[in-house]
C-alpha positions as CSV (number, residue, x, y, z in Angstrom):
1,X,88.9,77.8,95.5
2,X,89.0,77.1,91.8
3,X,91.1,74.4,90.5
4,X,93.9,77.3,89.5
5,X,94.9,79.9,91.8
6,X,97.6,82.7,90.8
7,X,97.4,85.2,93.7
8,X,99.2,85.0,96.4
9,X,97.9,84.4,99.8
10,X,99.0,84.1,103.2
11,X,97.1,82.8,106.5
12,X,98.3,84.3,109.5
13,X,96.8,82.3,112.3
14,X,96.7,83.9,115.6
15,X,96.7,81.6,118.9
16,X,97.0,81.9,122.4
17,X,98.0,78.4,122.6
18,X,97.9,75.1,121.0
19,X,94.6,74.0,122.5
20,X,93.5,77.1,120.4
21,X,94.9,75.8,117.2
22,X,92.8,74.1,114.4
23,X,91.6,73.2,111.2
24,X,95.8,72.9,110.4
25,X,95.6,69.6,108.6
26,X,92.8,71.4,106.0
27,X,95.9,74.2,105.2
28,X,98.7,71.9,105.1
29,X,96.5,70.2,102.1
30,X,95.6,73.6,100.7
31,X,99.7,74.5,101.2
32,X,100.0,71.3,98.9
33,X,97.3,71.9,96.4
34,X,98.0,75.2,95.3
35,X,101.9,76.7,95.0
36,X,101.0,80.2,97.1
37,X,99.4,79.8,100.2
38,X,101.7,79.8,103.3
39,X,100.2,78.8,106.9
40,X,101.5,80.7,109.5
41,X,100.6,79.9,113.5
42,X,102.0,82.8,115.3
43,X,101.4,81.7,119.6
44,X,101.1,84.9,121.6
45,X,101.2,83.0,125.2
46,X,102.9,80.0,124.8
47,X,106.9,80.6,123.4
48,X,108.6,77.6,122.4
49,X,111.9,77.1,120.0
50,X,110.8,77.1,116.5
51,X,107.8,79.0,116.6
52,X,106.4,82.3,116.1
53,X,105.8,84.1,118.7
54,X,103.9,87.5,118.7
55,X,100.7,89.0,118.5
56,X,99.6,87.9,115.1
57,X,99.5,91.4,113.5
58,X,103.5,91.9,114.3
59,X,104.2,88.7,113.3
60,X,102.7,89.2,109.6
61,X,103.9,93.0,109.7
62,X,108.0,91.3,110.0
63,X,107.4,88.9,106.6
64,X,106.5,92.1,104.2
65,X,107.8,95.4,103.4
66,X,105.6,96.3,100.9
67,X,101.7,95.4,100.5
68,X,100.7,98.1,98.0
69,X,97.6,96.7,96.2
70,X,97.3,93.8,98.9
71,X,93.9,92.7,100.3
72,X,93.2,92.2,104.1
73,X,90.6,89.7,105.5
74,X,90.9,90.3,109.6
75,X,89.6,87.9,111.7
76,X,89.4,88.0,115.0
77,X,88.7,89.9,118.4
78,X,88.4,93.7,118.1
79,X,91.1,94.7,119.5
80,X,93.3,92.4,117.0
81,X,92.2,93.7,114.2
82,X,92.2,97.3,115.7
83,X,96.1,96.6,116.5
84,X,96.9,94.8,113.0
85,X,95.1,97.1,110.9
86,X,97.1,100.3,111.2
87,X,100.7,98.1,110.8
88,X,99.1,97.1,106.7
89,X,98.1,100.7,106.1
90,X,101.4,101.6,107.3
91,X,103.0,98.6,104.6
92,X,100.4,100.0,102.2
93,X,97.5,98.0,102.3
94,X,94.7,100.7,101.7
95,X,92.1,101.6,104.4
96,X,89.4,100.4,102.3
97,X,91.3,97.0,101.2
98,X,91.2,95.8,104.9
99,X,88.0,93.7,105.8
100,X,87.2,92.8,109.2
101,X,84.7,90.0,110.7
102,X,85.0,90.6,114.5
């Protein structure tokens, strides 16, 4: 990332379970670095108090109402991005704004 960053960006990281989680000491440092980028773990299998809980997609889909000229990089297993996809066009990320790596 370049030494300045004013865009805003958000990583919504989807996990099962903790086992599952990683890299999160390389975006607490980026969270420090640069003043936008918020780090998100959202568990889909293991609840606990004070964490998200949700499929990742419904758990990003809560935190904005509006995403007109947003970008989307998807991540993930194919039917992840197949559910989180439709909630950003809905929010108004457009169809051809969304990226996907399955």
């Amino acid at each position: 990332m370049p030494e300045t960053w004013d865009n805003r960006f958000d990583v919504y990281f989807g996990v099962r379970a903790s086992r599952d989680l990683y890299m999160v000491e390389d975006f607490r440092e980026l969270s420090m670095l640069y003043a936008s980028p918020s780090f998100v773990p959202v568990w889909s299998q293991q609840a606990q108090a004070g964490r998200r809980s949700d499929q990742v997609g419904a758990g990003a889909d809560e935190d904005f109402n509006d995403r007109d000229g947003w970008k989307a990089h998807l991540a993930g297993p194919p039917a992840m991005i197949d559910a989180t996809a439709p909630l950003l066009i809905r929010r108004g990320v457009r169809a051809a704004d969304i990226h996907a790596e399955r």
